[in-house]
KOLMI-151948 format. One record per residue (C-alpha): residue number from 1; x, y, z; residue in one letter. Coordinates in steps of 0.001 Angstrom, whole numbers, plus 500000, padded with zeros to 6 digits. Layout:
KOLMI-151948
 num   east  north     up residuo
 NUM      X      Y      Z       A
...
END
This chain:
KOLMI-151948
 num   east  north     up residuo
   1 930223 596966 562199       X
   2 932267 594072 563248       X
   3 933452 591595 561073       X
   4 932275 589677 558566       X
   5 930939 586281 558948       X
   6 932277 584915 555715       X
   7 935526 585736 557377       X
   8 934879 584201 560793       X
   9 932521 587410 562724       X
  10 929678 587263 563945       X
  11 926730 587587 561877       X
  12 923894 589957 561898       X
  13 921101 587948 562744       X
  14 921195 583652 564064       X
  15 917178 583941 564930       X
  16 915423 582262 561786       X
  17 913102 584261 559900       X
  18 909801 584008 560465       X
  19 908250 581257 558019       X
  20 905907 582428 555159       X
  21 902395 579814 556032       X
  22 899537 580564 554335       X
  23 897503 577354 555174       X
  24 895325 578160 558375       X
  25 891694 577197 560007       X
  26 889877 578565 556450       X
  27 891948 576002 554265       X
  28 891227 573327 556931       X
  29 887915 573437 557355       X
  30 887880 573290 553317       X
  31 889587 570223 553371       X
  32 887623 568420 555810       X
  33 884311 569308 553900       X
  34 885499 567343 550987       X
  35 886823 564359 552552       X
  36 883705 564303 554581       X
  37 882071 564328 551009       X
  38 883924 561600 550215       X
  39 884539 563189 546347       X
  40 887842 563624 545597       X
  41 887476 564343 542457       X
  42 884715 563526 540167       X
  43 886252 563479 536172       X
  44 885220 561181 533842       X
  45 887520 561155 530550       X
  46 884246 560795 528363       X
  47 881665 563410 526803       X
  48 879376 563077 530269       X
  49 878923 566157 532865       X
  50 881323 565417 534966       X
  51 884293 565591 531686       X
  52 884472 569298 533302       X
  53 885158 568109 536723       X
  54 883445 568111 540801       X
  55 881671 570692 542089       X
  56 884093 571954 544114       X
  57 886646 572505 540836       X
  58 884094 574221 538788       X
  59 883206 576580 542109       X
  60 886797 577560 541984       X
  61 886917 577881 538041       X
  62 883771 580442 538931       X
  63 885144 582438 541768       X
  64 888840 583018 539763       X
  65 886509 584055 537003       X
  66 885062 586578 539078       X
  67 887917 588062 540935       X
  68 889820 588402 537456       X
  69 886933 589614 534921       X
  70 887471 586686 532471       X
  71 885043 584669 531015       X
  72 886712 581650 531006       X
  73 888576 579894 533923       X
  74 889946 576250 533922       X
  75 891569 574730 536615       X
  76 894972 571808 536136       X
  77 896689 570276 537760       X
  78 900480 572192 537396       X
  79 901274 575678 536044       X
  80 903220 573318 533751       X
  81 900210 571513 532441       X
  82 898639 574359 531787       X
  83 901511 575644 528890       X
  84 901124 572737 527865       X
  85 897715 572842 527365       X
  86 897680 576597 526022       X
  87 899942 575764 523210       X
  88 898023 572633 522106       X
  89 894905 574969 522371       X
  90 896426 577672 519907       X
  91 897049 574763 517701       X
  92 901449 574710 517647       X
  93 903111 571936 515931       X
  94 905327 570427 513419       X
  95 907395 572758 511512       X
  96 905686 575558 513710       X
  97 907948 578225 516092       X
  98 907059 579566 519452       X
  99 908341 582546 521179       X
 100 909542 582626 524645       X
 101 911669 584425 527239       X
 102 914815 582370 527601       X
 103 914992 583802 531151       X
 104 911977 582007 532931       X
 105 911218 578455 534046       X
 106 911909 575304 531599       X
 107 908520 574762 531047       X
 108 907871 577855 529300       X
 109 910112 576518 526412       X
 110 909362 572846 526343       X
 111 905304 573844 526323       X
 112 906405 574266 522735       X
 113 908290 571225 522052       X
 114 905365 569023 523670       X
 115 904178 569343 520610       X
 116 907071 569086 518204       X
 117 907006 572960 517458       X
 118 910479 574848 517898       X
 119 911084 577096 520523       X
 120 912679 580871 519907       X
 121 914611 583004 522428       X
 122 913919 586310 522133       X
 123 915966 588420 525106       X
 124 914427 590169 527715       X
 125 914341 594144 528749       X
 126 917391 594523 531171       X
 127 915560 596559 533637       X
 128 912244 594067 533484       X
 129 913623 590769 532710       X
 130 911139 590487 530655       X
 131 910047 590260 526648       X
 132 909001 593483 524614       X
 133 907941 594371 521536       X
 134 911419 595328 520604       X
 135 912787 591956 521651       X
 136 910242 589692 519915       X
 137 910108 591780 516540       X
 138 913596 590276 515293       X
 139 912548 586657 516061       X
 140 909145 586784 513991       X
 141 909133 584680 510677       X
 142 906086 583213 508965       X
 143 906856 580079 510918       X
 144 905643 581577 514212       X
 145 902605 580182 515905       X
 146 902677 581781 519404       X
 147 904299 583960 521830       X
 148 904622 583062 525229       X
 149 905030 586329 527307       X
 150 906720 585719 530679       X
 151 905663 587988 533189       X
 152 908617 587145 535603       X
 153 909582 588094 539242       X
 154 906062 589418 539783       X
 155 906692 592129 537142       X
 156 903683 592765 534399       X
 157 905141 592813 530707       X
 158 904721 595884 528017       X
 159 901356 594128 526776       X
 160 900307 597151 524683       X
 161 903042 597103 522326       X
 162 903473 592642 522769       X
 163 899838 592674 521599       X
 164 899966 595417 518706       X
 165 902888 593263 517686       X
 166 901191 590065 517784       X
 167 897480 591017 516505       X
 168 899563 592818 513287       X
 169 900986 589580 512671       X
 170 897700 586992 513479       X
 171 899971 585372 516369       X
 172 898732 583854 519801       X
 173 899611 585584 522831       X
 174 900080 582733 526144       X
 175 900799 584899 529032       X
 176 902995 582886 531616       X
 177 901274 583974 534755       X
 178 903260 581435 537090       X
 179 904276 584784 539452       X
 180 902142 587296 538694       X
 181 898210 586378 540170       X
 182 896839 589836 541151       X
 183 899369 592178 539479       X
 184 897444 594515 536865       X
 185 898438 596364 533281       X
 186 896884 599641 532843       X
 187 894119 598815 535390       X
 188 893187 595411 533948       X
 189 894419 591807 535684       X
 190 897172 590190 533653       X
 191 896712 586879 532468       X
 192 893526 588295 530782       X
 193 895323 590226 528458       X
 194 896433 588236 525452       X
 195 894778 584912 523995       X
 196 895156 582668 527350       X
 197 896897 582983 530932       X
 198 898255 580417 532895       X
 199 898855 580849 536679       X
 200 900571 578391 538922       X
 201 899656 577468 542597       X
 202 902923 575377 543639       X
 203 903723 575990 547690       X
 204 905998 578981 547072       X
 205 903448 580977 544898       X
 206 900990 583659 545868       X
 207 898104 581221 545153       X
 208 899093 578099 547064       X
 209 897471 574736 546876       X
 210 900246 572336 546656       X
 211 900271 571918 543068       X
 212 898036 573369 540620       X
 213 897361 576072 538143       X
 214 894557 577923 536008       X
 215 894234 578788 532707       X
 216 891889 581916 531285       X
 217 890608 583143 528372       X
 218 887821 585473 526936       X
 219 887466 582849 523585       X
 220 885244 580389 523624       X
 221 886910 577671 521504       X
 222 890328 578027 522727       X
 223 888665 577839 526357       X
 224 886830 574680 525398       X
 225 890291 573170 523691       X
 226 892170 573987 526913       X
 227 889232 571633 528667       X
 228 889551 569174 526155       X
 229 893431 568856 526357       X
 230 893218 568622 530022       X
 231 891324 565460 529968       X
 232 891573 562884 527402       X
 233 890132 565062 523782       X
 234 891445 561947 521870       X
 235 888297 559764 523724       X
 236 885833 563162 523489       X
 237 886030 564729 520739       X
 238 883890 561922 518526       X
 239 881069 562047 521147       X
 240 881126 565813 521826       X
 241 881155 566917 518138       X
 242 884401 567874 517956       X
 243 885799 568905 514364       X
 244 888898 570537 514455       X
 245 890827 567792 515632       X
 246 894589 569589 516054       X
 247 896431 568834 518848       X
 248 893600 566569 520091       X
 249 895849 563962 521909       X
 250 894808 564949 525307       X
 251 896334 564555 529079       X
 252 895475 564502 532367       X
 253 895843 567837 533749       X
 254 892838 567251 535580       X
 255 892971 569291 538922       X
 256 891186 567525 542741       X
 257 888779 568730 544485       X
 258 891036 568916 547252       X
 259 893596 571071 546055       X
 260 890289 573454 544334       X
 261 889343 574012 547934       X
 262 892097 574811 549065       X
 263 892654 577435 545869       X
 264 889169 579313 547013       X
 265 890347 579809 550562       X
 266 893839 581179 548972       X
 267 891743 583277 546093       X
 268 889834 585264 549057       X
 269 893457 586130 551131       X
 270 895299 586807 548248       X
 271 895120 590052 547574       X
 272 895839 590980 551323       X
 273 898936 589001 551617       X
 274 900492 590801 548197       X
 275 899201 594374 549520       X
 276 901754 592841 553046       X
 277 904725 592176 550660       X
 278 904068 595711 548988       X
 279 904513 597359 551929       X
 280 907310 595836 553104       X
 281 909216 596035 549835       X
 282 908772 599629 550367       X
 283 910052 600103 553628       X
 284 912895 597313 552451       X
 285 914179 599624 549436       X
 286 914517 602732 551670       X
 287 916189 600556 554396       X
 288 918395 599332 551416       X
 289 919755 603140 550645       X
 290 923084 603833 549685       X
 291 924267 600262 549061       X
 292 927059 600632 546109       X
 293 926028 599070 543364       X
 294 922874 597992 544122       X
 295 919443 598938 542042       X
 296 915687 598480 542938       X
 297 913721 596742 540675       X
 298 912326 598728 537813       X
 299 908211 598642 537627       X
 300 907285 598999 533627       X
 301 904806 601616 532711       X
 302 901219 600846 533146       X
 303 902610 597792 535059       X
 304 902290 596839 538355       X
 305 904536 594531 540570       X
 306 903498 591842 543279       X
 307 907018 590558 544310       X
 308 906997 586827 543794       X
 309 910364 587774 544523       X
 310 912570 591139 544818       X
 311 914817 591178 542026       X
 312 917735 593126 542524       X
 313 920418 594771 540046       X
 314 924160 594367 541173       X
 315 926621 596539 539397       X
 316 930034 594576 539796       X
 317 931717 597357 538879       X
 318 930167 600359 541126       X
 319 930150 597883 543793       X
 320 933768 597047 543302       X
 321 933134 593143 544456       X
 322 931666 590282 542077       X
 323 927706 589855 542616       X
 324 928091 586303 543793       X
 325 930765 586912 546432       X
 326 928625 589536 547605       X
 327 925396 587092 548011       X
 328 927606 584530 549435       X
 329 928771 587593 552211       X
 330 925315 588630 552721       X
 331 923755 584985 552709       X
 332 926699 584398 556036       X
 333 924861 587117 557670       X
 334 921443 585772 557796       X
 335 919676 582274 558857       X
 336 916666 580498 557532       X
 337 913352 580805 557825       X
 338 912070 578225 560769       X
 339 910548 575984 557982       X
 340 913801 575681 555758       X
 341 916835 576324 558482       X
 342 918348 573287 555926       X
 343 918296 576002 553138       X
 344 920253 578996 554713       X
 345 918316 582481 553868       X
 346 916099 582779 550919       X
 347 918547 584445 548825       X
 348 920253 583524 545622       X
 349 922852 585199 542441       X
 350 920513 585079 539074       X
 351 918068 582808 538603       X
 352 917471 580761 535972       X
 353 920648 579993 533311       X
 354 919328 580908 530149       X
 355 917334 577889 529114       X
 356 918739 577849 525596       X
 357 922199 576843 527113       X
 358 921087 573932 529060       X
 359 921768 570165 527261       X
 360 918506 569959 525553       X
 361 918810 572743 523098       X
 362 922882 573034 523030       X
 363 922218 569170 522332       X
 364 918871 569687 520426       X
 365 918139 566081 521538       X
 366 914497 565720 522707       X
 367 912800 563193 521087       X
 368 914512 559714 520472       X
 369 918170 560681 519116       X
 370 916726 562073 515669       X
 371 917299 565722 516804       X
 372 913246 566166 516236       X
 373 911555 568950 516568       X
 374 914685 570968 515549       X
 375 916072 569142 512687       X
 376 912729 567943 511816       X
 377 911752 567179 508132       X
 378 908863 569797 508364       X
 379 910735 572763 510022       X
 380 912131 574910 507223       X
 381 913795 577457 509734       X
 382 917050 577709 511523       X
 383 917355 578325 515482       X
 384 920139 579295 517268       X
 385 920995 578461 521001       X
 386 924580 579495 520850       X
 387 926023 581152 523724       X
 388 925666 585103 523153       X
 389 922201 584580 521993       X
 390 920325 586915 524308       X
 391 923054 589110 526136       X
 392 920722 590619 528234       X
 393 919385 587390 529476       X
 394 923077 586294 530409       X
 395 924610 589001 531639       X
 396 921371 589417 534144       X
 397 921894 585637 535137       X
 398 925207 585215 535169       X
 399 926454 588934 536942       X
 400 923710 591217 537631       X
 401 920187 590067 539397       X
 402 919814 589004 542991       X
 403 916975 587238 544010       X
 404 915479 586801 548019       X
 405 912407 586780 549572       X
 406 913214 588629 552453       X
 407 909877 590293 552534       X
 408 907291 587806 552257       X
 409 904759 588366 554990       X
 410 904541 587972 557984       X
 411 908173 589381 558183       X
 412 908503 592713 560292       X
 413 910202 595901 560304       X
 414 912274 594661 562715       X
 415 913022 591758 560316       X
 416 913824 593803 557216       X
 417 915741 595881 559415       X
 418 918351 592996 559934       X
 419 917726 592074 555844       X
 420 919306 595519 555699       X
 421 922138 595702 558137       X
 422 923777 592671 556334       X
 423 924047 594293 552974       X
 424 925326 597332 554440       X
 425 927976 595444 556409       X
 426 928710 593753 553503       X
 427 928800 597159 551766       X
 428 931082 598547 554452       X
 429 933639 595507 554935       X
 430 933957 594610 550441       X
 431 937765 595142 550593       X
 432 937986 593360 552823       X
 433 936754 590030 550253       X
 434 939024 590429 548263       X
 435 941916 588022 549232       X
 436 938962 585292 549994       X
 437 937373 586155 546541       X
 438 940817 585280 545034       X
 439 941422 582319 546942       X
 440 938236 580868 545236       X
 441 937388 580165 548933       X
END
């Protein structure tokens, strides 16, 4: 192959990438209907029958119902909201600890501090990225309220042993569903698994409305305390009855109708568009062969795996070349997609730093300058965030996982076929890198 285009060749492919749009005639026509309706959203933050929400919300909250199995469904307005919601619901708070992947989005983590409850890193499973039974065990002290189980990359958790774990212990289970709508365990949906599941349905996720997310669960009171956290509890609860009046300040996570018809339209092509991105993982990983140094991602018994995004292992030292200067190399040989040429190719070295290292737990500053919920007067524990915390967590982050979405539909062979050819060039031309590596170029 010819030289590499870090170093001044030409690269494999200049033609963007096809772009990943899931918004067609369906979604449209969806739209329209409810502007001609003229009901954008129909709430009311008082105990009437609209406190659940319009018609075209509570359709949705139905139909993901259906598809999933679960008796409960509620729709919000952010994946975000809805953590925030689930850990109000289990009833978290002062002097309380939550458990959480420290290898996930920040909103995992701060679901807990919302409501002055402390979080706790456990580390993931190096080949998952994900928490286990094994990982949360250590963590578990008669402080903890909750475990929030990330099911990351598109990669289903070990729920059998999580929930053994939990239910021995009388702890909630929040399953972070943010990339994992339609993956199963052992046959049955996740998200429906432990005590609630949240989903997300920002414009990069399976499930795309814009913004937006769903929460599910099979109990009836924690369903109804999700609903009352979403809008307003503080101004319901009196009216509705209400007695257990725990984390009762409520928000508004209140999803539109808009953005609810949009989520049916996505509901009904979901499945198809994940069964696209199966297939061409597969033909992707044999295409991806013989790379040194590079691993497949690792699909957890009983789990299944819907590629949010295909998480790769880099060994540094079988591949003789440091993981980020070889995702810089391959990143040279590859453009955009047509709908983010600004971006360069949907590629990147880790993901997420380990949230424990970022200022507000290194700092433990979140509310005011008092150092509360962590140094609070009714938290008798001790948390760590020091660096070294979760080793797994780092070294995956900061050495070993590579990230792209090189396979998102409606990319073709002839596509992944290019994905390919630049990591084997890369492969091919390594020692090459290694003067620019040093020159910190």
């Amino acid at each position: 192959m010819s030289k590499l285009a870090l170093l001044g060749g030409d690269p494999v492919r200049t033609v963007p990438f096809p772009a990943y749009e899931v918004i067609g005639d369906e979604e449209k026509k969806a739209v329209q209907e409810v502007l001609d309706s003229g009901v954008l959203s129909r709430y009311l933050g008082s105990w009437h029958p609209d406190f659940y929400g319009g018609p075209v919300v509570q359709a949705f909250e139905r139909e993901w119902s259906e598809r999933f199995g679960v008796k409960h469904s509620i729709a919000v307005n952010s994946c975000t909201s809805g953590l925030y919601a689930a850990v109000g619901a289990v009833g978290a708070g002062p002097g309380d600890e939550v458990i959480v992947s420290p290898y996930t989005m920040f909103a995992s983590a701060t679901a807990a501090v919302i409501f002055n409850a402390v979080p706790v890193f456990a580390d993931i499973d190096p080949q998952t990225y994900t928490l286990s039974a094994e990982t949360i065990a250590p963590k578990i002290t008669p402080r903890t309220k909750a475990i929030i189980v990330v099911h990351i990359f598109g990669q289903a958790a070990d729920m059998d042993g999580i929930m053994a774990l939990a239910r021995s212990k009388g702890i909630a289970v929040i399953e972070d569903c943010a990339q994992v709508p339609f993956a199963t365990y052992k046959g049955r949906p996740v998200g429906t698994l432990g005590d609630i599941g949240v989903f997300s349905f920002n414009y990069h996720k399976h499930v795309h409305t814009g913004e937006g997310g769903m929460c599910t669960s099979e109990n009836d009171e924690l369903a109804e305390r999700v609903r009352l956290i979403r809008n307003h509890a503080e101004a319901v609860v009196r009216d509705k009855g209400t007695t257990n009046l725990v984390n009762m300040v409520g928000f508004n996570f209140r999803l539109g109708e808009i953005e609810a018809a949009i989520g049916r339209c996505q509901l009904r092509k979901g499945g198809d568009l994940i069964a696209q991105r199966k297939v061409n993982v597969r033909m992707l990983e044999q295409k991806l062969a013989g790379v040194p140094g590079l691993s497949m991602p690792v699909v957890g018994a009983g789990g299944d795996h819907v590629y949010y995004v295909h998480a790769l292992d880099f060994d540094e030292e079988a591949a003789g070349i440091s993981r980020d200067l070889f995702v810089k190399a391959v990143s040279a040989e590859l453009p955009a997609t047509k709908l983010r040429e600004h971006e360069g190719p949907l590629m990147g070295a880790g993901y997420t730093r380990p949230l424990y290292l970022n200022p507000m737990f290194q700092t433990m500053t979140a509310y005011g300058n008092v150092q509360c919920p962590f140094k609070c007067p009714h938290y008798k524990g001790q948390v760590s965030y020091a660096e070294g915390e979760c080793p797994n967590a780092e070294r995956a982050h900061y050495s070993r996982v590579i990230t792209h979405e090189m396979m998102r539909p409606p990319m073709t062979e002839t596509d992944l076929d290019d994905v390919a050819a630049a990591f084997h060039k890369v492969a091919e031309h390594r020692s090459e890198l290694t003067d620019f590596g040093r020159s910190g170029a």
